[in-house]
C-alpha positions, 0 to 999 in steps of 0.5 A: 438128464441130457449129457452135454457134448465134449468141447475141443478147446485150447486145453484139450489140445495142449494135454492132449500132446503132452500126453503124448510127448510123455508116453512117446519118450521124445520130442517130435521133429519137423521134416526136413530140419536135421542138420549136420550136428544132429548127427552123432560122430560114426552114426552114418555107416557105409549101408547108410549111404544109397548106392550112387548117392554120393557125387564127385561134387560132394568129395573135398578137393584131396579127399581122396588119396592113392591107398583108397584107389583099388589096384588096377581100377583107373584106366586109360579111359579115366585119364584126361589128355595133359591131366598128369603132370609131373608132382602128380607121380610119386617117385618110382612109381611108374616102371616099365611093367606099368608102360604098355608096348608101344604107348610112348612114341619118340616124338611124346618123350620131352626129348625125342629119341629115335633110331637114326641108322641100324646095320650089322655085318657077319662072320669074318675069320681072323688072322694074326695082324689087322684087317678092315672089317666090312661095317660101311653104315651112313646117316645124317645127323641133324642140325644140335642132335646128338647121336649115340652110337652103340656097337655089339660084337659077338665072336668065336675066339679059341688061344693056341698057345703061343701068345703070352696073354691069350688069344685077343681080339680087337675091334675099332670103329670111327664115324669119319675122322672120330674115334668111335671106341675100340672093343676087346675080347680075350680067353685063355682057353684053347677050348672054343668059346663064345665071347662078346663085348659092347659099347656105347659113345656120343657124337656131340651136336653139331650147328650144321648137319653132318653126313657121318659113315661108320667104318671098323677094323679087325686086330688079333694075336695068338688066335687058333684056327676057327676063331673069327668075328660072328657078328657086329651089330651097330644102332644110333640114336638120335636125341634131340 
């Protein structure tokens, strides 16, 4: 008797693949057809991703905020010119351990600031009444600038017991005609003691340039021998 040959028929096929869907506990998938919803919440983890996979054309405009930024990891190098504006810094964020020396120029600053004038003058003994003291400092300030004129005094000062109120020292400095402010020092000590005071007043802008020169003058009372003036340090700045 002669065997006949299988046949491949519709039926074959069909039972075959249940079988096979059967044994393999699943349905099969075509490629290329998983979707985002195929996709179980938390089923991708970080060593799912492949390094560099991911672009910045794949991150949500604010997807990513300051506490996922690690410390010191944006330089100077990742900012573009202009690109941080004023909303994009939190409030005291930026302190001057976080500012560089030397990367903020006066003419970068909204307001420009500048040392216009500097001059300082030394040791000058005092004697009871007044004196000048030689503090000559000229500068011009500009036109709708506004100067901010401090001064440093640093002095020696010793009481010697005759004055009711100690052993006082007074210095006053004008720009011209105007009153820049008066510093006073006083000690009780007839012990010789480093004493030092310091101000700071405006000159207020003016429509037209003004040439202004700082002069000073020296008044003390029931001060000992070796008291005196140490120094004087003035600086002025210009804003605006």
């Amino acid at each position: 008797m002669q065997l006949r040959k299988p046949r491949l028929t519709y039926a074959n096929v069909v039972a075959t693949l249940a079988l096979f869907l059967a044994l393999g506990g699943g349905a099969a998938v075509a490629a290329n057809t998983i979707r985002s919803g195929d996709i179980a919440p938390g089923a991708v983890r970080t060593a799912d991703v492949h390094q560099r996979a991911i672009t910045s054309g794949k991150l949500a405009v604010g997807a990513v905020r300051g506490n996922q930024i690690a410390p010191h990891s944006v330089g100077s190098s990742q900012i573009a010119p202009g690109s941080i504006g004023r909303a994009a810094i939190a409030p005291d964020a930026i302190g001057t351990s976080e500012i560089a020396p030397g990367s903020i120029r006066p003419d970068q600053l909204e307001v420009p600031v500048s040392i216009v004038a500097k001059g300082s003058s030394g040791a000058q003994e005092l004697t009871t009444g007044s004196d000048d003291y030689p503090l000559d400092l000229a500068w011009t300030q500009r036109a709708g600038e506004l100067n901010l004129v401090m001064v440093e005094l640093s002095s020696t000062l010793v009481f010697d017991g005759s004055f009711p109120n100690g052993c006082r020292l007074f210095l006053t400095t004008w720009a011209d005609d105007t009153r820049i402010g008066s510093l006073e020092l006083i000690t009780e000590s007839t012990q010789t003691r480093s004493e030092g005071a310091s101000l700071s007043a405006p000159l207020m802008p003016e429509p037209t340039a003004q040439a202004n020169e700082i002069t000073a003058s020296l008044s003390s009372f029931g001060c000992a021998a070796g008291s005196q003036v140490d120094s004087v340090e003035v600086q002025v700045l210009g804003i605006g």
